[in-house]
C-alpha positions in Angstrom: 42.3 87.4 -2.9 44.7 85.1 -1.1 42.4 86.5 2.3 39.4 84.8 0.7 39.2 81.2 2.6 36.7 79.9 -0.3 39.6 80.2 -2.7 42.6 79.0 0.3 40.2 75.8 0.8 40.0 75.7 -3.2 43.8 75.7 -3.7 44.7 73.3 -0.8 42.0 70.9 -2.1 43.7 71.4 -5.7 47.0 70.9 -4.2 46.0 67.6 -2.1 44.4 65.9 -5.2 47.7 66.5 -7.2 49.4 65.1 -4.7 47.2 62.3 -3.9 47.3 61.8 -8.2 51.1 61.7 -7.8 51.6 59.1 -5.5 49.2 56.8 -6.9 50.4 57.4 -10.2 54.1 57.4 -10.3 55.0 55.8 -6.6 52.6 52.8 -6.7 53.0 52.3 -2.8 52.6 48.7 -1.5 49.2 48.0 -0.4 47.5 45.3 2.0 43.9 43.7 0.2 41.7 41.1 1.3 40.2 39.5 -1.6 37.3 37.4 -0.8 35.3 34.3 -2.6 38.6 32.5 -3.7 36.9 29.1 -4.6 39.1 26.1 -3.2 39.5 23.2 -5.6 40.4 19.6 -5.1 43.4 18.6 -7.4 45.0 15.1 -7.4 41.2 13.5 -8.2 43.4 11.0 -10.9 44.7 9.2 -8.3 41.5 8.5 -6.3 39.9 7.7 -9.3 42.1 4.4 -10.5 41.2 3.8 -7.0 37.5 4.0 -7.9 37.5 6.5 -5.0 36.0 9.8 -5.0 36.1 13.1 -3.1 34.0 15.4 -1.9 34.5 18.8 0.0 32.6 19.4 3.2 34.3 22.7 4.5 35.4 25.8 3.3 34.3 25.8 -0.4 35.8 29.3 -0.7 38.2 31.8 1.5 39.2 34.7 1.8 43.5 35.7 1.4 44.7 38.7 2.2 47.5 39.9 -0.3 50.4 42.1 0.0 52.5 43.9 -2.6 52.5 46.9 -5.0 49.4 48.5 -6.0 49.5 48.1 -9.8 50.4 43.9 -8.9 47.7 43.6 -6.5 45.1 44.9 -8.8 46.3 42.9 -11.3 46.0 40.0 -9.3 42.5 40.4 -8.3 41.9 41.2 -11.9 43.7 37.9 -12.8 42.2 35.8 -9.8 44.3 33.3 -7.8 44.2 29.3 -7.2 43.2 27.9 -3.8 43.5 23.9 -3.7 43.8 21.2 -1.7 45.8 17.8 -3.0 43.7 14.8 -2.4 45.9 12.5 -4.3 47.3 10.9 -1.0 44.1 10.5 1.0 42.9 7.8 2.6 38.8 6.9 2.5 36.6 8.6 5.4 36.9 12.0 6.9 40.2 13.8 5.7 41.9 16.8 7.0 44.6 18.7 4.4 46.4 22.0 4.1 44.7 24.6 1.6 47.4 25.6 -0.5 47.3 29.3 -2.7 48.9 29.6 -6.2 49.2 33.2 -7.4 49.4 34.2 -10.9 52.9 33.8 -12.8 52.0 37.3 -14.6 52.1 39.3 -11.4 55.5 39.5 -9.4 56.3 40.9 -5.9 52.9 39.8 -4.3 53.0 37.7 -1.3 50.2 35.5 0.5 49.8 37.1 3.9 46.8 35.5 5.6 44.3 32.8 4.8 40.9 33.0 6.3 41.0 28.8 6.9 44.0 27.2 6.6 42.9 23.4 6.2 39.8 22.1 4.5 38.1 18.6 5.4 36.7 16.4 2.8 35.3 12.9 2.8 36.5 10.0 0.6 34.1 7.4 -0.5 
C-alpha cells in the first residue's frame, strides 16, 4: 500500500495541511500586510475656524501603510481600520505642507507602522 504513490502524495498532502493548520492556529507567526485605502483626515479644523479660515486637501486623500505584527493583531486591525490625519491647527493661509500621522487602534497591541505610501500631504488654506 505504502508503494502506491496516489496514497504517499495523499498522506504528505494530509500531513502538510495539519501542519500548515498548526502553525496558523496555535503559533500565530508575525506577518507583514499592506492595507490600502486608509482615508487621511484633517484634524485641528477648530482652530482655523475662529480664524474664519478653512482647509482643504489637495493630495493624497487616502494611502496605503504597511503593518507589521502578529497575525491574529494584524487581522484585527484591518478588521478595526486605522486613523491617518494631518493637524492643520497650526497652518498658515496658502499652500501648506504637513506630516501624515497614523493612529492604530488601542484594542490591538504589538502592531507597528512600517511604511507609509506618502509621508506628507499638501493642503490649501483659504
Amino acid at each position: 500500500m505504502l508503494r502506491n504513490k496516489k496514497v504517499l502524495m495523499l498522506i504528505s498532502l494530509l500531513v502538510a495541511i495539519g501542519l500548515w493548520m498548526y502553525v496558523m492556529g496555535n503559533v500565530d507567526p508575525v506577518i507583514k500586510e499592506r492595507v490600502s485605502g486608509v482615508r487621511v483626515e484633517m484634524e485641528g479644523q477648530h482652530s482655523l475656524n475662529e480664524a474664519d479660515l478653512t482647509a482643504t486637501l489637495n493630495s493624497p486623500k487616502e494611502i496605503t501603510v504597511t503593518i507589521e505584527g502578529k497575525r491574529s493583531q494584524v487581522n484585527k486591525t484591518k478588521k478595526v481600520g486605522m486613523k491617518a490625519f494631518v493637524d492643520v491647527s497650526t497652518c498658515d493661509y496658502g499652500k501648506n505642507e504637513k506630516d501624515i500621522y497614523v493612529k492604530l487602534p488601542d484594542s490591538v497591541a504589538g502592531v507597528t507602522i512600517e511604511d507609509l505610501s506618502e509621508d506628507t500631504a499638501i493642503f490649501t488654506v483659504k
